[in-house]
VOPAGU-2260 file (C-alpha; in pm, 1 decimal, decimal comma):
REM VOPAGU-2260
SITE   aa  ch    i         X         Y         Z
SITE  UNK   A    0   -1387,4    3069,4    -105,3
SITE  UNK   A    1   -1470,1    3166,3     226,7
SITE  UNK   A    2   -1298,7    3449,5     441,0
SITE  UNK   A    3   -1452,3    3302,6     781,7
SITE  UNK   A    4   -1126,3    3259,4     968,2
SITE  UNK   A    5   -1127,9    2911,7    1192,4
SITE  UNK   A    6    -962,1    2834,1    1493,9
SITE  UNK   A    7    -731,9    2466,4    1507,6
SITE  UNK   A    8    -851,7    2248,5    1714,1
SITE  UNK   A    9    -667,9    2064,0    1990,7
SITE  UNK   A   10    -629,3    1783,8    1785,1
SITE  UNK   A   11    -473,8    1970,9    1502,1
SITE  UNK   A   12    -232,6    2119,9    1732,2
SITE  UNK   A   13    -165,2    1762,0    1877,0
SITE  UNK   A   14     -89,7    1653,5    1524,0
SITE  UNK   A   15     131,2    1896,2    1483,2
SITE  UNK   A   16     364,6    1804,4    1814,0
SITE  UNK   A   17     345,0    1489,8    1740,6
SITE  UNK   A   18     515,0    1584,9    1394,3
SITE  UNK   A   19     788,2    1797,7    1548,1
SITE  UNK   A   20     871,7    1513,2    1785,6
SITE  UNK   A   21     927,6    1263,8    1503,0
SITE  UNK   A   22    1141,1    1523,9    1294,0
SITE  UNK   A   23    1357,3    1550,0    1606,6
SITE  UNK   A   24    1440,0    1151,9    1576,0
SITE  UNK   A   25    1475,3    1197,4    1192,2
SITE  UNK   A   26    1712,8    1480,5    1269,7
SITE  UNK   A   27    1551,3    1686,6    1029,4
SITE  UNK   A   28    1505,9    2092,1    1078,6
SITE  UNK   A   29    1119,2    2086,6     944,2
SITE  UNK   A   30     828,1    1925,1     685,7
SITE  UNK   A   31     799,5    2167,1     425,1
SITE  UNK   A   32     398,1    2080,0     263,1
SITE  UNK   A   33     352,8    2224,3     -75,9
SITE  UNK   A   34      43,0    2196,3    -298,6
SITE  UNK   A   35    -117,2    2315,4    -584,5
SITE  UNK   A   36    -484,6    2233,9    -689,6
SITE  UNK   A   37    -507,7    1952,9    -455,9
SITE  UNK   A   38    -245,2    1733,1    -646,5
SITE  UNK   A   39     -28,0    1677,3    -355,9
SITE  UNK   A   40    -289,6    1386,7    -137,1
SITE  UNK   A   41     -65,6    1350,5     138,6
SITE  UNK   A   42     -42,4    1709,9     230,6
SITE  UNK   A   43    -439,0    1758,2     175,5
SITE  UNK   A   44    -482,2    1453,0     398,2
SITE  UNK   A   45    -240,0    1490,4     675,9
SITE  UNK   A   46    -283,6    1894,8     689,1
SITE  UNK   A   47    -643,1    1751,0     652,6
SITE  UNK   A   48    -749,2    2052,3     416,0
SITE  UNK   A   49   -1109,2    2137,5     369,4
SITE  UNK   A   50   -1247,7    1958,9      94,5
SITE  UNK   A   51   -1504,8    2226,7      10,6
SITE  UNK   A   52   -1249,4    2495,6     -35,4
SITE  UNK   A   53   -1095,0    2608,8    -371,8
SITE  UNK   A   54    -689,8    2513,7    -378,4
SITE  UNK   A   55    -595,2    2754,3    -675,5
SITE  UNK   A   56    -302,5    2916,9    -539,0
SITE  UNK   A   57      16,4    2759,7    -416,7
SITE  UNK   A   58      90,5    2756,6     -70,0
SITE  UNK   A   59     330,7    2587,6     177,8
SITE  UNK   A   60     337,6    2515,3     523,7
SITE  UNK   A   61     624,7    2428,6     759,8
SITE  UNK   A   62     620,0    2244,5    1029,8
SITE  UNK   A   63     981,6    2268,7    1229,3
SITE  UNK   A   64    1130,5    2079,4    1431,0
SITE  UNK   A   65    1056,2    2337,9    1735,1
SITE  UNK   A   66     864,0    2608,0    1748,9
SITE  UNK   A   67     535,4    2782,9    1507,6
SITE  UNK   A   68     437,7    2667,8    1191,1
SITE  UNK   A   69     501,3    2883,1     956,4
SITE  UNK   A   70     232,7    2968,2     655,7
SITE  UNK   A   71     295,4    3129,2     307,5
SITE  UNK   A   72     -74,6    3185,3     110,5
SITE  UNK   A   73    -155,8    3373,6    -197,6
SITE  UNK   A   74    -346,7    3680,5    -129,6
SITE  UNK   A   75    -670,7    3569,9    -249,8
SITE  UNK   A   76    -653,7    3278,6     -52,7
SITE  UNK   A   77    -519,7    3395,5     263,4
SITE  UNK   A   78    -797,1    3199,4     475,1
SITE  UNK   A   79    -761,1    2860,1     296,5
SITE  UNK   A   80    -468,1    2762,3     615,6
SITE  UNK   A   81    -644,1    2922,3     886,8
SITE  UNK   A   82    -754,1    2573,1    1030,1
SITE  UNK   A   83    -403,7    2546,4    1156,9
SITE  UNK   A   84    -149,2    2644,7    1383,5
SITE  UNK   A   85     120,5    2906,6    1266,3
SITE  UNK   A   86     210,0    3270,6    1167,7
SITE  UNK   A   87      52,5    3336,6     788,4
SITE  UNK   A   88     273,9    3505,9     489,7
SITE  UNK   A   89      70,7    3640,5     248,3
SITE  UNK   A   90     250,5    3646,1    -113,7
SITE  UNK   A   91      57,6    3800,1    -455,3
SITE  UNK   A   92     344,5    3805,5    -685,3
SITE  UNK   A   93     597,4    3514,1    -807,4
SITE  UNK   A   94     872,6    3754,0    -673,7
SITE  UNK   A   95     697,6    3796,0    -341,2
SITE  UNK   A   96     638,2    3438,1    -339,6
SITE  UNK   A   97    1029,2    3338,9    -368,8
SITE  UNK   A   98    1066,9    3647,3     -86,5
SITE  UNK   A   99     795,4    3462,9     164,2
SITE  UNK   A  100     967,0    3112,8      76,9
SITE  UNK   A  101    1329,5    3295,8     202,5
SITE  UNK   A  102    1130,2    3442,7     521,9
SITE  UNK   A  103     938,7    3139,7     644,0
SITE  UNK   A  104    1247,9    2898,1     569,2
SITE  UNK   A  105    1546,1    3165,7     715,7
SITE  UNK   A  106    1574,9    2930,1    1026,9
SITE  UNK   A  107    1596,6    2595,1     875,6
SITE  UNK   A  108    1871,4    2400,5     657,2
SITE  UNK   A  109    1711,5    2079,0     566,0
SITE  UNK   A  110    1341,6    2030,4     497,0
SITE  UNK   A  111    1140,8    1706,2     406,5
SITE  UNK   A  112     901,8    1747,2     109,6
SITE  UNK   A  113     693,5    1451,7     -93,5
SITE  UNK   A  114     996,3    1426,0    -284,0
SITE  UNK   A  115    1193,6    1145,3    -408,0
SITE  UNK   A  116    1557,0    1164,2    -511,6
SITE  UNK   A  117    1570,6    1013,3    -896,5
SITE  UNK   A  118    1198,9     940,6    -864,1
SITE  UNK   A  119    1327,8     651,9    -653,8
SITE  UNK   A  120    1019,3     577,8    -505,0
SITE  UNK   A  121     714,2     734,3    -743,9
SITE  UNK   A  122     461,2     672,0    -489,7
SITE  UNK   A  123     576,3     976,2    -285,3
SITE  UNK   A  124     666,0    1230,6    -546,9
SITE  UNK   A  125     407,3    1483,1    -516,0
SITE  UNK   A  126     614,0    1794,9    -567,2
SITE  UNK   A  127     778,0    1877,5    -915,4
SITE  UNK   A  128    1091,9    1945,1    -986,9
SITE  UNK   A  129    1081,2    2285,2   -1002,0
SITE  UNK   A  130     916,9    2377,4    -688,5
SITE  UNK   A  131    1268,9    2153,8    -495,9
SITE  UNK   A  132    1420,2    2412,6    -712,5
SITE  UNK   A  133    1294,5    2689,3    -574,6
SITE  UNK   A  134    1321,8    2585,9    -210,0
SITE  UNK   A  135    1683,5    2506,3    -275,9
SITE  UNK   A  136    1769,3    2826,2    -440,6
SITE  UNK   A  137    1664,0    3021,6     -61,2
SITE  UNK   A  138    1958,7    2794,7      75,7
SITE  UNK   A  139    1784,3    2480,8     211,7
SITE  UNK   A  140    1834,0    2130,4     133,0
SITE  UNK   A  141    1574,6    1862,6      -2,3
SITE  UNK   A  142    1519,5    1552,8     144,9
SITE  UNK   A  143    1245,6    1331,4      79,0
SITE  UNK   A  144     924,8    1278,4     390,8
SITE  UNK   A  145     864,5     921,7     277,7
SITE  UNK   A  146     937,0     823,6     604,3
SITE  UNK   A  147     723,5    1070,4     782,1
SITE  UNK   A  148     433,9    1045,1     546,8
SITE  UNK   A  149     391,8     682,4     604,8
SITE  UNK   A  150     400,3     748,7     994,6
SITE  UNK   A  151      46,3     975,3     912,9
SITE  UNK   A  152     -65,0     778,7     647,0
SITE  UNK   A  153     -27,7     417,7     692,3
SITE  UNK   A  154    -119,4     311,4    1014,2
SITE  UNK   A  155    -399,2      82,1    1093,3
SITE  UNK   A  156    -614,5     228,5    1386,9
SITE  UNK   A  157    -674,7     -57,9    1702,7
SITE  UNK   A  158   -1026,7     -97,0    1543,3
SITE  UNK   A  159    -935,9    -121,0    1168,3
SITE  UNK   A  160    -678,8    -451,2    1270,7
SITE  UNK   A  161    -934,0    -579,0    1494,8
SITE  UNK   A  162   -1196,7    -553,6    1184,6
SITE  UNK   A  163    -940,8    -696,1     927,2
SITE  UNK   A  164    -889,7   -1032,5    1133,6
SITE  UNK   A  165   -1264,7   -1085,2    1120,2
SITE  UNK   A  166   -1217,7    -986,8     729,0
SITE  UNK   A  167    -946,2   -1211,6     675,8
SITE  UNK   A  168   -1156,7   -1543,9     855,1
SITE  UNK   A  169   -1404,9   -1444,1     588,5
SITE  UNK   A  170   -1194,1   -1440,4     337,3
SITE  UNK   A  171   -1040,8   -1776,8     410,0
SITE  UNK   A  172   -1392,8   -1897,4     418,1
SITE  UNK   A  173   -1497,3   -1784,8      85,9
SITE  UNK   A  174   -1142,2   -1931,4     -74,9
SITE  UNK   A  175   -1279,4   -2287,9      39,2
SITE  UNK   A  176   -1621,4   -2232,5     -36,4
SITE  UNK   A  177   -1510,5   -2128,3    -410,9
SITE  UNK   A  178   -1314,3   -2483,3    -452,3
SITE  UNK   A  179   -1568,7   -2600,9    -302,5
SITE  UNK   A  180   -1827,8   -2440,7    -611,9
SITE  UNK   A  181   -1598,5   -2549,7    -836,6
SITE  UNK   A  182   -1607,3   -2946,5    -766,3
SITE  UNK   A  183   -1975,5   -2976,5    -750,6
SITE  UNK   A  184   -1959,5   -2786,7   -1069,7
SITE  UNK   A  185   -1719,6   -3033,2   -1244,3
SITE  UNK   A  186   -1853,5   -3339,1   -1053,5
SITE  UNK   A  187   -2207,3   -3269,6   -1234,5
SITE  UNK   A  188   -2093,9   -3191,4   -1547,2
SITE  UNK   A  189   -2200,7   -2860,7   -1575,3
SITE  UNK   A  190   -2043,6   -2564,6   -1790,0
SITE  UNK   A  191   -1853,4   -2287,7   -1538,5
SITE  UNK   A  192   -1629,1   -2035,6   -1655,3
SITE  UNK   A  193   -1377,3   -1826,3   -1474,5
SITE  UNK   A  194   -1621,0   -1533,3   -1468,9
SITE  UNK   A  195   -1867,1   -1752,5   -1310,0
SITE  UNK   A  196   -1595,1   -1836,2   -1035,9
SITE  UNK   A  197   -1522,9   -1434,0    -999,0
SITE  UNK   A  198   -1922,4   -1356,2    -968,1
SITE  UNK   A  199   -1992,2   -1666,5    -740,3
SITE  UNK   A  200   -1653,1   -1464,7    -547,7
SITE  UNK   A  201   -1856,4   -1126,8    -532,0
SITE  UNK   A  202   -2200,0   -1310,0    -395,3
SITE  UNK   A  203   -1981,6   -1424,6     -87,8
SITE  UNK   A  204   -1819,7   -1098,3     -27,2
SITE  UNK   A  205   -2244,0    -903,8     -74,7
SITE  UNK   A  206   -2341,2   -1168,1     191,4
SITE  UNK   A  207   -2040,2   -1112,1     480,6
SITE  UNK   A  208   -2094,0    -699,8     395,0
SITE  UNK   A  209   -1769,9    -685,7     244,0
SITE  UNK   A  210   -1688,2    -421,4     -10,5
SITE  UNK   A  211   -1386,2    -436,8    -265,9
SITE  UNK   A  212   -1263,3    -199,3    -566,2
SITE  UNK   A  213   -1237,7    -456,9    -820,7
SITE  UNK   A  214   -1389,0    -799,2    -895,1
SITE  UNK   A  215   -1197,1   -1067,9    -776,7
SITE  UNK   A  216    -976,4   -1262,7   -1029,7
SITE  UNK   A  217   -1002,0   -1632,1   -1131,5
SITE  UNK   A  218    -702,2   -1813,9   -1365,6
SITE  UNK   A  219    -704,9   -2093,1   -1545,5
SITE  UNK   A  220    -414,6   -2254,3   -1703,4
SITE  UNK   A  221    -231,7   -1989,0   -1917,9
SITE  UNK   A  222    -436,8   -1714,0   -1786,9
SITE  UNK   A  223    -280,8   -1805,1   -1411,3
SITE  UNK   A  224      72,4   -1675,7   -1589,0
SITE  UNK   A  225     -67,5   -1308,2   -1636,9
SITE  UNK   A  226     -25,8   -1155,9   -1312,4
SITE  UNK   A  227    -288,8    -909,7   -1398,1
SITE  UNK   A  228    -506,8   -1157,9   -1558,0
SITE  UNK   A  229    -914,2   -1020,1   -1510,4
SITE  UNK   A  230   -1195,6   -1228,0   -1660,9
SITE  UNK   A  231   -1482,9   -1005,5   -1775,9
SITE  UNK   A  232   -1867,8   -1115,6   -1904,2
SITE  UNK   A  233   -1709,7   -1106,2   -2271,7
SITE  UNK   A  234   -1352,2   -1249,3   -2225,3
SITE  UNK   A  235   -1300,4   -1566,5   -1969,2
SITE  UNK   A  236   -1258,0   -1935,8   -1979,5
SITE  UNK   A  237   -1407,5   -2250,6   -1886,3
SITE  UNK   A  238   -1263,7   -2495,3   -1584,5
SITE  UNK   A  239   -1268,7   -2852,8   -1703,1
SITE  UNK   A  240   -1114,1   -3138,1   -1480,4
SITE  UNK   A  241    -705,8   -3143,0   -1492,4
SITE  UNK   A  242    -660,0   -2767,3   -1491,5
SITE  UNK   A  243    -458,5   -2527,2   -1271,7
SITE  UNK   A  244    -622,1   -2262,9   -1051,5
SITE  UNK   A  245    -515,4   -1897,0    -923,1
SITE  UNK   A  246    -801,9   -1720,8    -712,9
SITE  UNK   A  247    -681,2   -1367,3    -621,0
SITE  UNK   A  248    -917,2   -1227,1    -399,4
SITE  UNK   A  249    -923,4    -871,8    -219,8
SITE  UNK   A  250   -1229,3    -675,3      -2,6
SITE  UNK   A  251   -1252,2    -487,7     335,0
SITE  UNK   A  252   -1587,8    -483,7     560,4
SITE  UNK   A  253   -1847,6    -241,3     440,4
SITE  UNK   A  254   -1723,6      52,3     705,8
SITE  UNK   A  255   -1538,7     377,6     741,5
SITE  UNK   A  256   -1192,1     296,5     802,9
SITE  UNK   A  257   -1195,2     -58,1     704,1
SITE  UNK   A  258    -864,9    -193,5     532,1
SITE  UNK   A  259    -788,6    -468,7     313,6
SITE  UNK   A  260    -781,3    -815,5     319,7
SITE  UNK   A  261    -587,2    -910,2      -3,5
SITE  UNK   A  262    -537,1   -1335,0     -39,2
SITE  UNK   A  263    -411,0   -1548,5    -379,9
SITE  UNK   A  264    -475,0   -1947,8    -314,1
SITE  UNK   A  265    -397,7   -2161,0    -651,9
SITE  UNK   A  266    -555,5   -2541,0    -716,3
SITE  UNK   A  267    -577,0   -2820,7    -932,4
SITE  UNK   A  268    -905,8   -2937,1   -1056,9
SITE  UNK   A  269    -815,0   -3324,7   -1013,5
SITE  UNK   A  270    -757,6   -3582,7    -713,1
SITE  UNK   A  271    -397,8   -3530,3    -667,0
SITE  UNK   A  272    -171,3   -3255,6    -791,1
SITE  UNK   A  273      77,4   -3287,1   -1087,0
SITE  UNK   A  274     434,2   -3230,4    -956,9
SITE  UNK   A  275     544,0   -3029,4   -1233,0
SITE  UNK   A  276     287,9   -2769,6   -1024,4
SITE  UNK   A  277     380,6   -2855,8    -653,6
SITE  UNK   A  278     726,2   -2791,6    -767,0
SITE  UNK   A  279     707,8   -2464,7    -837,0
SITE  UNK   A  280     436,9   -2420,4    -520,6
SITE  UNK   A  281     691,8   -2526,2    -313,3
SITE  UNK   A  282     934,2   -2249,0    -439,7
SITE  UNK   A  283     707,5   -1993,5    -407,2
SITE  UNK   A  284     588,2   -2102,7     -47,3
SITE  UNK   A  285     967,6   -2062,6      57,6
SITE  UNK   A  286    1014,2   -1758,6    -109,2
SITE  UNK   A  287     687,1   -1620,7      98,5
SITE  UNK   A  288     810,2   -1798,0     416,4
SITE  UNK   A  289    1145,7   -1685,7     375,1
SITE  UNK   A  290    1017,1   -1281,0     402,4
SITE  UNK   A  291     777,6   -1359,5     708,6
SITE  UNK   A  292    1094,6   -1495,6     887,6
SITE  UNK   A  293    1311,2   -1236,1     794,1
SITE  UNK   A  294    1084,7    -984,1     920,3
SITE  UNK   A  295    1052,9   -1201,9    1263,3
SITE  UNK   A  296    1431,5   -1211,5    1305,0
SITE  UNK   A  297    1554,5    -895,1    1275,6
SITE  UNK   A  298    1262,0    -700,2    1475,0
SITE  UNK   A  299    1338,9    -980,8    1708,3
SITE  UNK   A  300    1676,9    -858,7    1746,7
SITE  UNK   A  301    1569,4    -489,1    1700,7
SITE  UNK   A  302    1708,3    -445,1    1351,1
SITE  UNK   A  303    1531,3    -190,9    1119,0
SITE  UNK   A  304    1373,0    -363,7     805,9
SITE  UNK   A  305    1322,0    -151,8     423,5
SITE  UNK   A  306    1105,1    -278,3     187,6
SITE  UNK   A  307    1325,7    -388,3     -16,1
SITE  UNK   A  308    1518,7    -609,0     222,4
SITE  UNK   A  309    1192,1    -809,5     260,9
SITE  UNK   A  310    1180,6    -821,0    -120,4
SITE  UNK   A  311    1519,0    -930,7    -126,9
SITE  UNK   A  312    1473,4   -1211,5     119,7
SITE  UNK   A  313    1183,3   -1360,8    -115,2
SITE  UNK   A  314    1367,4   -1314,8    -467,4
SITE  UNK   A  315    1674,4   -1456,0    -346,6
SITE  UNK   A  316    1506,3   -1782,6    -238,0
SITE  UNK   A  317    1340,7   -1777,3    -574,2
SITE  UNK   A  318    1656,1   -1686,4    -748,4
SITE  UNK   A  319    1857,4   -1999,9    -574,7
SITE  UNK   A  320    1649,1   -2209,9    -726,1
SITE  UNK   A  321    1690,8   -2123,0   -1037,8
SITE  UNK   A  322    1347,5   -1937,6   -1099,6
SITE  UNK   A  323    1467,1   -1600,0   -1089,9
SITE  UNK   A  324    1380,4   -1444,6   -1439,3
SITE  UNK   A  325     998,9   -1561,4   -1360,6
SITE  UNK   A  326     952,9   -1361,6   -1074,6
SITE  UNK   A  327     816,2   -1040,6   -1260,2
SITE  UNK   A  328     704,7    -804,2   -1041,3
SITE  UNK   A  329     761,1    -678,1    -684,7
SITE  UNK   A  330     694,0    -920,8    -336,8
SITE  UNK   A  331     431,1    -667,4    -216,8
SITE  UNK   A  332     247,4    -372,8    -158,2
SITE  UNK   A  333     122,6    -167,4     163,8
SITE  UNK   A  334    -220,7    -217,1     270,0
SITE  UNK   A  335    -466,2      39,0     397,8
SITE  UNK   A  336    -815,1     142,9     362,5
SITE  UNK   A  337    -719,2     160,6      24,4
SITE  UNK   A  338    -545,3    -179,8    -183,9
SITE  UNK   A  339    -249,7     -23,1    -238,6
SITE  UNK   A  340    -179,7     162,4      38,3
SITE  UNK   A  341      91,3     462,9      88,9
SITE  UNK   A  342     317,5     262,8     297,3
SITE  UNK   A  343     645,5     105,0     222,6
SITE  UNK   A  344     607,5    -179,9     -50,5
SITE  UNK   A  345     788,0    -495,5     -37,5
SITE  UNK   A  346     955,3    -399,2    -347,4
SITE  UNK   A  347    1360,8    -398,7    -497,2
SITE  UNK   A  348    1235,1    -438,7    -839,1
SITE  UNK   A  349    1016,8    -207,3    -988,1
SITE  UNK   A  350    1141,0      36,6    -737,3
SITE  UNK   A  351    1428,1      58,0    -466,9
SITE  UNK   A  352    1199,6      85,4    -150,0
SITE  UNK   A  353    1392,9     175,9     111,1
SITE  UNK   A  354    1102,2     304,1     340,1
SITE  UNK   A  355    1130,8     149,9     709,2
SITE  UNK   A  356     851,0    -113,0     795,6
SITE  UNK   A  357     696,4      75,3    1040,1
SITE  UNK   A  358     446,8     -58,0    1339,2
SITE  UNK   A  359     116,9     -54,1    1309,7
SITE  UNK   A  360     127,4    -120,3     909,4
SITE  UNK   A  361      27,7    -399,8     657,5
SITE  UNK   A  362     153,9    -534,1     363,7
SITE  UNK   A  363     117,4    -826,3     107,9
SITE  UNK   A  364     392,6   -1102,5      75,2
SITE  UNK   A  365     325,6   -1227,5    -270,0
SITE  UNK   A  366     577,8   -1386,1    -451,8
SITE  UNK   A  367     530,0   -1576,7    -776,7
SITE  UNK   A  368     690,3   -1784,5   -1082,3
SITE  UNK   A  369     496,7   -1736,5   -1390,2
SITE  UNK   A  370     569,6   -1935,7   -1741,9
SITE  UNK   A  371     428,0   -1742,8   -2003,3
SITE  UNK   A  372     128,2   -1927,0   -2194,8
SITE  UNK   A  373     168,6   -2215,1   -1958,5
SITE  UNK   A  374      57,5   -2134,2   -1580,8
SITE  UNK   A  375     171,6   -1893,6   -1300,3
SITE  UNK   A  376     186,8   -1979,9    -935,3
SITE  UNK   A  377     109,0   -1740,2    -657,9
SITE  UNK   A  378     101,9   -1712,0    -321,9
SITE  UNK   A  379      -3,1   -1388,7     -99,5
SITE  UNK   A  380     -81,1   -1302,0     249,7
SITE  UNK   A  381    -115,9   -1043,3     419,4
SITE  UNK   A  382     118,6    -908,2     699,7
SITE  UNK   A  383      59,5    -669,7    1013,3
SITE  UNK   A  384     301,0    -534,1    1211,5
SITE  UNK   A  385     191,0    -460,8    1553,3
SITE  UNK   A  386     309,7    -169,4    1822,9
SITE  UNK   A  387     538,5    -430,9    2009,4
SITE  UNK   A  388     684,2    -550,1    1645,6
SITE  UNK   A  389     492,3    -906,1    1659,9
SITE  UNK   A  390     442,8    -999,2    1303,8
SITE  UNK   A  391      85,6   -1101,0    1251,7
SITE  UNK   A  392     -35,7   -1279,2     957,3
SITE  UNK   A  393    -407,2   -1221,4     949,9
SITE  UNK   A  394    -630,6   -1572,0     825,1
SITE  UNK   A  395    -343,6   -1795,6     924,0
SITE  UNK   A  396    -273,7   -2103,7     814,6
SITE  UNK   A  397    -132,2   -1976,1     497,9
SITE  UNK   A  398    -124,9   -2219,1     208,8
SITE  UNK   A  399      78,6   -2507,5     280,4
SITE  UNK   A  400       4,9   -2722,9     -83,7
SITE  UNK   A  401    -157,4   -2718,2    -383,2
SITE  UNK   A  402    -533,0   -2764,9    -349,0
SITE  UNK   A  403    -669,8   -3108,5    -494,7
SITE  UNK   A  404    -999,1   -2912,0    -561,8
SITE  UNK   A  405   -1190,9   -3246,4    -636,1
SITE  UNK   A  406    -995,2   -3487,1    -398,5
């Protein structure tokens, strides 16, 4: 712990105007950040909180709508806000601390926190129960900053989309260059496994500097109706002529600030494709199709779009044909530097996203049938949504067929 005091910096202070002005459009009195040993990410991110100092104490921070921030810190930590704007509370006792909380909130009746009503949303609840407790017991209501938080958290920078089209050409190239491994394999007879696939996958991405969490995934057959199917060195399968393909393939260039490209092409190792497989293809290629042109229309005719409503758009199409029950998990997720990102997910499944697609934001479309012990079908891209509300799809064309990998 340190008791050098710092000055903000312009940009801090520009941060914090910037905040003010978009509580003013949510019509919301201020953003109430609360943390407690660095548990709450968005408000050590966006508050952009030291690293190197200690974060044993509560504290909050308000930001209102007009006006100073307003500070509460435990006594022994008194410097650990002193990086930003605002007049500083110190508290020492949990009676004191309920006493600062009733000072620095006396002006304001409705505060955003990293809340979500009925855990909603999961993604954003950083702040217990208890603490909304306390806040509401001074007199001031709860609602939740998912909105906000994605405005500071989710947005590509001009140089992280112009780096993710190059990523996604890459990727596209490495999808064709894997079929591509796979024929000659089959065509000379020779053994390959799924975890040869996935390693062959991770020699691309080493040679185009590209960087990813996890191994890529390769499916065969059965395996391809696991959504969350991984070979490993110990547990895979081999590809023989007449089987079914899913490649799911994520990585970002080897950079600060890069984000992800995150791609699932599926194929048939054989000369043409059985239909029993370009059936279902061709349900899941509507279903993705039918959320890009949502998404088109209504920002065409300036309509907000939630998460879920793009989720919605794909399910139903899956639904009306009569595949509904083997669509299993949510359309898709938000894309950042990290693979799941803190944006709004496509997603009125799992969980009832109703986060506004925001510009300046990615996102997978994904949708999928998948028969149990038989095969799964797939088919993601990625989506960006740029400051005018164009709706890019990074490594265009998507996939329009089945691959016949040895056609």
């Amino acid at each position: 712990m340190s008791s050098q005091e710092t000055a903000p910096t312009q940009a801090m202070i520009s941060k914090i105007r910037s905040i003010q002005a978009a509580l003013r459009e949510q019509k919301i009195d201020g953003w109430l950040f609360y943390d407690f040993w660095k548990r709450n990410e968005f408000a050590q991110r966006i508050l952009e909180y030291p690293k190197h100092i200690l974060n044993t104490r509560r504290f909050f921070y308000l930001i209102p709508q007009s006006g100073e921030p307003q500070k509460l810190v435990h006594s022994i930590e008194r410097w650990n806000l002193d990086h930003l704007p605002g007049e500083k509370t110190i508290f020492l006792s949990w009676q004191s601390l309920e006493s600062g909380l009733k000072k620095i909130l006396s002006d304001v009746k409705t505060v955003a926190m990293e809340y979500s009503p009925a855990n909603a949303i999961p993604y954003i609840s950083k702040v217990d129960a208890g603490t909304v407790e306390i806040v509401k017991k001074v007199g001031v209501n709860v609602v939740s900053s998912m909105n906000l938080t994605q405005y500071y958290e989710s947005r590509w920078t001009e140089e992280a989309y112009r780096d993710n089209l190059d990523t996604a050409k890459i990727m596209r190239t490495v999808v064709d260059k894997t079929f591509s491994f796979m024929k000659e394999k089959i065509r000379a007879k020779q053994r390959i496994t799924e975890f040869d696939v996935q390693q062959y996958m991770l020699a691309l991405f080493n040679e185009n500097n590209l960087v990813t969490n996890e191994a890529p995934n390769c499916s065969v057959n059965a395996n391809s109706g696991n959504p969350h199917y991984e070979p490993t060195k110990e547990v895979h399968s081999e590809l023989h002529e007449g089987d079914f393909i899913l490649i799911d393939l994520w990585a970002k260039k080897n950079k600060p600030g890069a984000t992800y490209n995150d791609i699932t092409w599926v194929g048939y190792l054989g000369t043409s494709v059985p239909e029993k497989y370009t059936k279902i293809f061709n349900v899941v290629k509507g279903a993705r199709d039918a959320a890009v042109d949502l998404l088109k229309k209504s920002f065409a005719e300036k309509k907000l779009v939630r998460g879920c409503d793009v989720d919605d758009a794909a399910r139903n199409h899956i639904v009306q044909h009569g595949f509904g029950e083997y669509f299993i998990h949510r359309t898709g997720h938000s894309i950042t530097e990290d693979l799941h990102g803190s944006g709004a997910n496509m997603d009125n499944l799992e969980t009832k996203d109703e986060r506004t697609i925001i510009p300046e934001t990615s996102f997978s479309i994904e949708p999928g049938i998948y028969f149990l012990g038989d095969f799964g079908i797939r088919s993601e891209i990625n989506v960006y949504i740029s400051k005018k509300y164009e709706v890019v799809v990074p490594g265009e064309p998507r996939q329009q067929e089945v691959v016949p990998i040895l056609q």
